[in-house]
Every structure is written in structure tokens, then in C-alpha cells.
C-alpha positions in Angstrom: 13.0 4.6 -8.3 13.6 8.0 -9.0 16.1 10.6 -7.7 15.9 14.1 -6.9 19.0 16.7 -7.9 19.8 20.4 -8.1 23.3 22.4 -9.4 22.6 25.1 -8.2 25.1 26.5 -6.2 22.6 29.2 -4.5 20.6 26.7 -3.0 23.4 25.6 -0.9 22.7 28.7 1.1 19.2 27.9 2.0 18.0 25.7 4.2 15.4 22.9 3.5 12.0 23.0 4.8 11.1 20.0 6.8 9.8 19.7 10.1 9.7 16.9 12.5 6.4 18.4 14.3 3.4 20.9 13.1 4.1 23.3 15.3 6.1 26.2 13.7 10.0 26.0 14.4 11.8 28.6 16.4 14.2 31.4 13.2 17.1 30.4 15.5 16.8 26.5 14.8 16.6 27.0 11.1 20.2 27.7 10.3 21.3 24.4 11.2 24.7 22.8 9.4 24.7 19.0 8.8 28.0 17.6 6.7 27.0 15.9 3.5 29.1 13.2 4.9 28.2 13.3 8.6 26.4 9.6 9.7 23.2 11.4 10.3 22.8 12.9 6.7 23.9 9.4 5.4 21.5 8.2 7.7 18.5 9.3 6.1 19.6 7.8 2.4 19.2 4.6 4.3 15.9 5.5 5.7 14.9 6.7 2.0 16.7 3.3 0.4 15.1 0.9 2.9 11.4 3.3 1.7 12.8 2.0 -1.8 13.2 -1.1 -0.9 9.4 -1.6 0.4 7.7 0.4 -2.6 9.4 0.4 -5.9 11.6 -2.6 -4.8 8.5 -4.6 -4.0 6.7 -3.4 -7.3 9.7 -3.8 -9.4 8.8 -7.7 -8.5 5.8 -7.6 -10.1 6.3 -9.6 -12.8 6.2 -12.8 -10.5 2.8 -11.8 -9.4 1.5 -11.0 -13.1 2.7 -14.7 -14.4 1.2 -16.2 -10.5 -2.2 -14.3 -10.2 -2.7 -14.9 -14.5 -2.6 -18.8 -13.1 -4.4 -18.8 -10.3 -7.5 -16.5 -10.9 -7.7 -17.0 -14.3 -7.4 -14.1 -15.0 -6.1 -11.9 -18.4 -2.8 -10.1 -19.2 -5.0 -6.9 -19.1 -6.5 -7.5 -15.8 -3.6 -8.2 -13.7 -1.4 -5.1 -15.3 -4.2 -3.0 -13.9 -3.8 -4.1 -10.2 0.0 -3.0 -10.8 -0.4 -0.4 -12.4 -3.4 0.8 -9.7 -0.6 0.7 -7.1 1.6 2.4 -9.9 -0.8 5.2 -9.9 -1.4 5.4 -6.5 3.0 6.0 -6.1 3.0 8.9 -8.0 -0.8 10.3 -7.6 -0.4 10.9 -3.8 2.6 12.3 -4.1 0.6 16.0 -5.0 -1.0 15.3 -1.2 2.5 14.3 0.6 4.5 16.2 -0.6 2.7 19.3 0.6 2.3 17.9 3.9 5.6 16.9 4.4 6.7 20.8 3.9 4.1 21.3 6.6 6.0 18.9 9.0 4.3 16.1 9.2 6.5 13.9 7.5 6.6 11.3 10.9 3.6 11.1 10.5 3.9 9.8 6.7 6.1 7.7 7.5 3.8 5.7 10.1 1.1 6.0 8.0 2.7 4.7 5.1 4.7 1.7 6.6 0.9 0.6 8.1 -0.8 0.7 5.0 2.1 -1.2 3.1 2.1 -3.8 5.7 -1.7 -4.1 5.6 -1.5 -4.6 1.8 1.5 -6.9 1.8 -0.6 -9.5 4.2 -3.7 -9.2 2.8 -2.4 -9.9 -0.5 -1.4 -13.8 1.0 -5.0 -14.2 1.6 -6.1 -13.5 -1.9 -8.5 -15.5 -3.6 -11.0 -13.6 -5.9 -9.9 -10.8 -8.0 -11.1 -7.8 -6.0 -9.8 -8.7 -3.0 -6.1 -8.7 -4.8 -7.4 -5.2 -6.5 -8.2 -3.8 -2.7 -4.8 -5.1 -1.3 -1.8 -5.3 -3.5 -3.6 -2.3 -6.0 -5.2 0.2 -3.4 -3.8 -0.2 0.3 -0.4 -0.9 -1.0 -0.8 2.0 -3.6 -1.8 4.3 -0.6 1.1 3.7 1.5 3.7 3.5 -1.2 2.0 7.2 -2.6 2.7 8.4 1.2 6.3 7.5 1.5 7.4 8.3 -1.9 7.6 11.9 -2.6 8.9 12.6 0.8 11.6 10.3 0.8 12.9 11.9 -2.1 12.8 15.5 -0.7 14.1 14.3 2.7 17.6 13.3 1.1 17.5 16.3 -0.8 17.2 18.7 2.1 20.5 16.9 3.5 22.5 17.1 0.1 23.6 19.6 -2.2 27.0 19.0 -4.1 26.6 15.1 -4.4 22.9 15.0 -4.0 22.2 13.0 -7.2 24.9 10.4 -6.5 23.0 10.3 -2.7 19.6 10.2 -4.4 20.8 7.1 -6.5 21.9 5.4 -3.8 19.1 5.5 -2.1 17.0 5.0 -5.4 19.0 1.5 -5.5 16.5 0.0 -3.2 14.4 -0.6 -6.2 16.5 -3.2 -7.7 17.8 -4.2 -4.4 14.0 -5.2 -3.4 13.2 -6.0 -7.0 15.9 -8.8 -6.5 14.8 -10.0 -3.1 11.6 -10.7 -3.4 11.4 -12.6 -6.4 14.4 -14.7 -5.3 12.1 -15.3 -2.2 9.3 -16.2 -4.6 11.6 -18.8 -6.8 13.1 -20.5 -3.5 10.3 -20.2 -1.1 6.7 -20.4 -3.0 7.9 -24.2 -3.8 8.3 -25.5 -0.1 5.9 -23.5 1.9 3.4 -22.1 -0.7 2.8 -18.8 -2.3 0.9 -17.2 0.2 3.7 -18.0 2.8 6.1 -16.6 0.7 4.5 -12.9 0.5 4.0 -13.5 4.3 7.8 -13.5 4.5 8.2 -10.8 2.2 5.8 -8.6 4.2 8.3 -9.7 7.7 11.0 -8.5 5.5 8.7 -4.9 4.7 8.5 -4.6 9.0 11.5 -4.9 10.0 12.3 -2.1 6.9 9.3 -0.1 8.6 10.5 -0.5 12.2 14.3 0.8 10.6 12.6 3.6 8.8 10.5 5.2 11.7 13.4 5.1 14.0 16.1 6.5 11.7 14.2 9.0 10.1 15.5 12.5 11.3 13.7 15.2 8.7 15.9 18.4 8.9 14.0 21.1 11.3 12.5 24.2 9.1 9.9 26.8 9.4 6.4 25.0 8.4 4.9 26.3 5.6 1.4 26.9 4.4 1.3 27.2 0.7 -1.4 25.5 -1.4 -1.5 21.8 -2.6 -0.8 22.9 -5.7 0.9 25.0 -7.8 -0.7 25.8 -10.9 1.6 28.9 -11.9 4.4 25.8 -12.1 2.4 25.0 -15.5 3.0 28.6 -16.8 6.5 27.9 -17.4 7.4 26.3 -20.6 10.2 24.1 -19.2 8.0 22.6 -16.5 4.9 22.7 -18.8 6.8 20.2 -21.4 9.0 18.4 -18.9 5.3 17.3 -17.0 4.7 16.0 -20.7 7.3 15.1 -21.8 7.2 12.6 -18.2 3.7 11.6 -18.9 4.9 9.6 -22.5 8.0 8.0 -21.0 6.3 6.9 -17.9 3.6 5.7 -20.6 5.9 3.3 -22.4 8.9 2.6 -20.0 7.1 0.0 -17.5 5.6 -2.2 -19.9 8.9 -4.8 -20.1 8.9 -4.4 -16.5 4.9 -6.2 -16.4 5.6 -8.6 -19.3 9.1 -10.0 -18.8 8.0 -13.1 -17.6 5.4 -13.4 -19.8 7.1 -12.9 -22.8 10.2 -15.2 -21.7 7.5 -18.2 -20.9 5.0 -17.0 -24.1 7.0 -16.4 -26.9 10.6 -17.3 -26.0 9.5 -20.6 -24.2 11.7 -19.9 -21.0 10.6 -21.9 -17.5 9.2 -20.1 -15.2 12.2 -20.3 -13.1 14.2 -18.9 -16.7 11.9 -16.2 -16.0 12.0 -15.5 -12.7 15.8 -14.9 -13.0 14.9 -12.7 -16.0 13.1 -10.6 -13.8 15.7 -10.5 -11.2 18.3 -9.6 -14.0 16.3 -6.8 -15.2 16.4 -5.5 -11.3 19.8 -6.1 -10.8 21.2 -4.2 -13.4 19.3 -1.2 -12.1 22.4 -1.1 -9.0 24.8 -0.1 -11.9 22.1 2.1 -14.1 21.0 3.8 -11.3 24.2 5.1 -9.6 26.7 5.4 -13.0 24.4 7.5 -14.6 24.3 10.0 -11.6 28.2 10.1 -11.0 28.0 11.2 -14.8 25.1 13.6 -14.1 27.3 14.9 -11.4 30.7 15.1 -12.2 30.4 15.6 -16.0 27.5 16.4 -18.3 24.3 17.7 -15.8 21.3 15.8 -14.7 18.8 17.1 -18.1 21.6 16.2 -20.5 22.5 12.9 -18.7 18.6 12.1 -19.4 17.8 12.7 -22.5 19.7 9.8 -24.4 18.7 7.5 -22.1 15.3 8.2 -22.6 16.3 8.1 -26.2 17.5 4.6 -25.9 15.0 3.5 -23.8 12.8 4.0 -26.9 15.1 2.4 -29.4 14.9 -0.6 -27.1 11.5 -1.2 -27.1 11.6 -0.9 -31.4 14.5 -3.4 -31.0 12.5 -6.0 -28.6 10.3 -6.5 -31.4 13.3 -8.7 -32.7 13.7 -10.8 -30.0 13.2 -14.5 -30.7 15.9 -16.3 -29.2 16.9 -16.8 -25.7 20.2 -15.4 -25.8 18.6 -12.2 -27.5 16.0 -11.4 -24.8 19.2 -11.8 -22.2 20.9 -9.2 -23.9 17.3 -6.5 -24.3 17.0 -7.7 -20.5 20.2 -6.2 -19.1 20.7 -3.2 -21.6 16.7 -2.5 -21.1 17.8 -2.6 -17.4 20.2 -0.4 -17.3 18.7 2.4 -19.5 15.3 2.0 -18.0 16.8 2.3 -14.5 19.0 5.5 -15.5 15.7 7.0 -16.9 13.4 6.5 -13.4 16.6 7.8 -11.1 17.4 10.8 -13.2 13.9 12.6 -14.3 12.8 13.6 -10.6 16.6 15.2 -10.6 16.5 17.2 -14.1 12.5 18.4 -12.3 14.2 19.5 -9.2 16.6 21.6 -11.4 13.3 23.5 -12.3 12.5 24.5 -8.7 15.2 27.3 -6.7 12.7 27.7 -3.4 14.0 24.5 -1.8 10.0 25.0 0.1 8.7 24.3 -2.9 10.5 21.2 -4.0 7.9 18.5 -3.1 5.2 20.6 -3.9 6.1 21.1 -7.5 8.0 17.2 -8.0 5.0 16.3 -6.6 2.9 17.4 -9.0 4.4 16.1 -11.9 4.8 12.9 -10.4 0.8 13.3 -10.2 0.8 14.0 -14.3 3.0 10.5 -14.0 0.4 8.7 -12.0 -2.0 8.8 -15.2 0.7 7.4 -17.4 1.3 4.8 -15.1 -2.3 4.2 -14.9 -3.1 3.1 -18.2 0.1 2.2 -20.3 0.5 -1.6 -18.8 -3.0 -2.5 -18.8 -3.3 -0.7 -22.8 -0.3 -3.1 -23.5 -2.2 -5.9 -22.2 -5.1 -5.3 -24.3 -3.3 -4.8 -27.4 -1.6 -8.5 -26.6 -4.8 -10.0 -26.3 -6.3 -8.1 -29.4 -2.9 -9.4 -31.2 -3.5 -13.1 -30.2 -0.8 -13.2 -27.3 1.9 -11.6 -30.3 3.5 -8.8 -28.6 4.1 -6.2 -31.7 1.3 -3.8 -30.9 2.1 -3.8 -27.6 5.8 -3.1 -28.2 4.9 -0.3 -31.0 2.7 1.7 -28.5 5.8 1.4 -26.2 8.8 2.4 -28.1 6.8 5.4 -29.7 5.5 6.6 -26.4 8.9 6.8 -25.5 9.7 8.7 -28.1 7.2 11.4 -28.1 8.8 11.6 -24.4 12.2 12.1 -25.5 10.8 14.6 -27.9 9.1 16.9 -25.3 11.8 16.4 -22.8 14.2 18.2 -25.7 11.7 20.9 -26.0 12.0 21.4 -22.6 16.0 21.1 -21.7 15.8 24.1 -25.3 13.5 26.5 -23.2 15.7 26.0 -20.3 18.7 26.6 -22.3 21.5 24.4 -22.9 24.5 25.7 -20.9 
């Protein structure tokens, strides 16, 4: 997952702009004080970890379901990536409609709405048995409800934190590998002894009693409702935003590809088990607890969220270049974990540099919002494009890993550009 952060000291003095209802809130309940360390503010980084947990924790696994659904419907590399990446899309597209209606106050009601659909999509997806029935469940329902939770989980930890708000935001962004290590442990241990489609079944009992959590804890701070437009399109006048949005749109275009083809790779080229590959997967999640929340005590306490960033976009790049490489067991241990860690750093850091570009704290999910809708497109296509280009390469992965590593870097490029027209101090 992503994380959202700000250094500005001025927007300490101003409050955030959530609302638990629609109706406008009273001036004199707008100038309410909550500890950054109080339970109730560390309350909601649970409530947006445990949203985590269910969206980019339960894609994060997806590598199981790429190798399973490959087997069992017969299906192509190509094919499969686009169900994930459908629900890929779906995360970040929506994120332009909820986050503007989360600064309208409805965010209960995105969270209901959110936790149904991903509950839908999570039991549906045991009854799979053609291929667009697993498009319409794990690609679009689950898409929909993991688009209505994201964005607004992000902003509602940033409304409670200020001075440590990337360090909360990375906590709470550690649901990803948290989930992305459950649920393909329940895969490896379960699918054996009561089948595969049990085994989502218990993932999606594990997703309800998240939901049930998430509805009950979820206290969005109480602000004046606002009635802006969708969308900002003045955001894209300013240079900084203009190239970050781009800058975003290469990264996201390269960095998730390892993420679809770990297992593939490991049982393809490197002639792992599927088990071997499994834990792969679960090691690529599991380093994300350390890449995620390092990286934001260094944003924080040291160098700034942007220039915390950049190199790790930077070796996320060189990575992908160096996977090419990779012929031994041992090797593709060693890309796993450091691909982990960097890859991780990248997704929790990006949405903090963008909130640096926002000082109306109204505005935040609005404008992260939309760039997380530029995202979408990325998200879209670069899995399924990798695909192809495996299949047009005979099942070698060179192509695939080229069109990777120098999407990456076109994204570290234009990320530069756009920390320059910011300025560097």
C-alpha cells in the first residue's frame, strides 16, 4: 500500500475535513484536538491497516491465484494478469470518486459499501469456473470495493496525524504485506486438505471479521462538508503535480510486474515447486513490514518524504535490469527480498511526497485521488503487456523485464523533474 505525509508545519493549525454524516457540521465542532498518540487516533491506523489488510493485502497474494487460475482454466499469462490488474485499476481509478465523497462526509458510508462489495467478490471468486465469472468477481466487484476504501483510508489517518504522519501511514500501509502473507500461507496449508475454493471461502471469513472491525472502529474526524468539484484540473497546471502524476504513471507501469510473475518465474525458469513458490511470494510480502515502515522513519526523521523516494524508485529500476540475471535459486531469493523491500518503500512513500503538493488539507483526497486515477491506467495495462511480451518471447522473461526496468526509469526521471520544480530544500 501507499502512505500519505505532509511537513508542513502550517497544516498542523488546520483542521481535516471529514464528516461522519452529510449534514453540514456546527463552526464550534470543527476545532476539535485529538493527541497523535491518544487510543482513538491510533485507533483509526488500525481501521485503515485492517482496510489494507483486505485490499492490497489480499491483492499482494495474487501470485497464487495467477499460477492456480493459469491451471485450472487454461488460461494464458496475459489473461489472468488482466483480472489483477482490472482490480488493480479499479484501487486507484475510484479513488477520483471517493475521495471527493469522503470530504463530503460520507465516508461511513464507504466504508459499508466497500467492505460489501469486497466480501461479494471474495465468495464469488470460490465459485469460479469459466473465465468471466472470475473477471466479474475477483477483477470488477472486488475492484469496486477495494477503489471505495482506498483513498479514504489514507486521508482518514492523515486528518489524525501531522508530526509522525508518515511513520502512522506506514503502519497502517503494513497491512499489505501482513495480508499478502496470510493469505497465501492459507492457500499453501489449506487448498491441499479442503480444496481451493474452501480456502478463499476462509480467506473471505478472515475479510468479515476485518469488515465488522473496520465499520465499528472507524471514527472520521468531524469537519465542515465541503462541495468542491470531483476534480481538480487547475492541480495539472502546476509543474510539480503535472510531472509527479507522470512520473507515477511509469513507476506504477513497471513496479508490479514481479509481484504477478513471482511464482511463475520461480516454477518456469528457475524450476522451484509450487510450494518453493508460494513461500517466494510470501517472502516478497514479508519484507514489505521492514520496507514499508524504515523508509518512513527515514522520511521523517532525516531526509523528507520526495528525497526518501527517489532512490528507491531508482533501485526499484535497477532491479528489474538485474532480474534479467537470475538463473539460480539462491539468486532469485536474493532479487526476492531486496525487490521487496524497495518495491514496498516505493508504494508507501509516493502518496506521501503527493500529499506534500497539497496545503488545503480539504483538498487532500481530491487531488491524491486523482493521481492515483492517472495510476489506475498504469496499473491497467503494465501486467497484462508483460504477459504478452512472455508469450511473444516463448515463456523467456527478457522483454518483459526490459519494459519493466525502463518504465521505472522513465518514472524516476520525471519524479526528479518534479522534486527540481518544487525545489530541493
Amino acid at each position: 500500500m501507499a502512505s500519505t505525509s505532509t511537513s508542513s508545519s502550517s497544516l498542523a493549525a488546520k483542521e481535516p475535513f471529514v464528516s461522519s454524516e452529510p449534514e453540514e457540521t456546527p463552526a464550534e465542532n470543527t476545532q476539535t484536538t485529538v493527541s497523535e498518540g491518544s487510543f482513538l487516533a491510533c485507533s483509526q491506523v488500525l481501521v485503515s491497516h485492517l482496510i489494507v489488510v483486505n485490499g492490497f493485502g489480499y491483492f499482494s497474494s495474487f501470485g497464487i491465484f495467477q499460477s492456480h487460475w493459469i491451471d485450472t482454466l487454461d488460461r494464458s499469462n496475459s489473461d489472468i494478469s488482466w483480472v489483477g490488474s482490472l482490480s488493480l485499476f479499479l484501487l486507484f481509478f475510484l479513488g477520483t470518486l471517493s475521495g471527493p465523497i469522503m470530504d463530503r462526509g460520507y465516508l461511513r458510508h464507504l466504508l459499508v459499501a466497500g467492505c460489501g462489495f469486497q466480501i461479494l467478490g471474495v465468495f464469488t471468486t470460490s465459485a469460479v469456473s469459466q473465465y468471466w465469472q472470475l473477471v466479474l468477481s475477483q477483477g470488477i466487484v472486488q475492484g469496486i470495493g477495494n477503489g471505495l476504501l482506498f483513498t479514504p483510508c489514507i486521508a482518514l489517518v492523515s486528518t489524525y496525524f501531522t508530526k509522525r504522519r508518515a511513520f502512522a501511514l506506514s503502519l497502517a500501509a503494513c497491512g499489505a504485506p501482513v495480508g499478502g502473507v496470510v493469505f497465501p500461507i492459507i492457500a499453501q496449508q489449506l487448498s491441499p486438505k479442503i480444496g481451493y475454493p474452501w480456502a478463499i471461502r476462509v480467506m473471505g471469513f478472515i475479510i468479515i471479521l476485518d469488515s465488522v472491525l473496520i465499520v465499528l472502529l472507524a471514527r472520521p474526524r468531524q469537519f465542515k462538508r465541503t462541495k468542491g468539484p470531483l476534480v481538480d484540473p487547475k492541480a495539472f497546471k502546476e509543474p510539480t503535480y503535472l510531472f509527479f502524476a507522470i512520473g507515477i504513471f511509469f513507476t506504477l507501469w513497471g513496479v508490479y510486474i514481479a509481484y504477478f510473475y513471482t511464482t511463475t518465474f520461480g516454477k518456469e525458469i528457475i524450476g522451484i515447486s509450487e510450494n518453493g513458490s508460494l513461500t517466494l511470494l510470501m517472502i516478497l510480502n514479508a519484507v514489505g513490514v521492514p520496507g514499508r515502515i524504515i523508509p518512513s522513519l527515514l522520511a521523517d526523521n532525516y531526509f523528507g518524504t520526495f528525497n526518501t523516494l527517489l532512490p528507491f524508485v531508482c533501485a526499484v529500476s535497477v532491479l528489474l535490469y538485474g532480474w534479467i540475471g537470475v538463473d539460480s535459486t539462491g539468486g532469485f531469493y536474493g532479487f526476492v527480498v531486496i525487490y521487496g523491500i524497495c518495491a514496498n518503500a516505493v508504494q508507501t512513500l509516493f502518496p506521501s511526497a503527493l500529499s506534500q503538493l497539497t496545503t488545503d488539507l480539504s483538498k487532500v483526497a481530491s487531488r491524491v485521488g486523482m493521481v492515483f486515477t492517472v495510476g489506475s491506467f498504469a496499473c491497467l495495462t503494465g501486467p497484462p503487456i508483460a504477459g504478452v511480451l512472455i508469450s511473444k518471447k516463448g515463456g523467456d522473461y527478457l522483454w518483459a523485464q526490459l519494459f519493466g526496468g525502463t518504465s521505472v526509469i522513465l518514472g524516476f526521471v520525471l519524479l526528479s523533474v518534479a522534486r527540481w520544480a518544487k525545489g530541493w530544500s
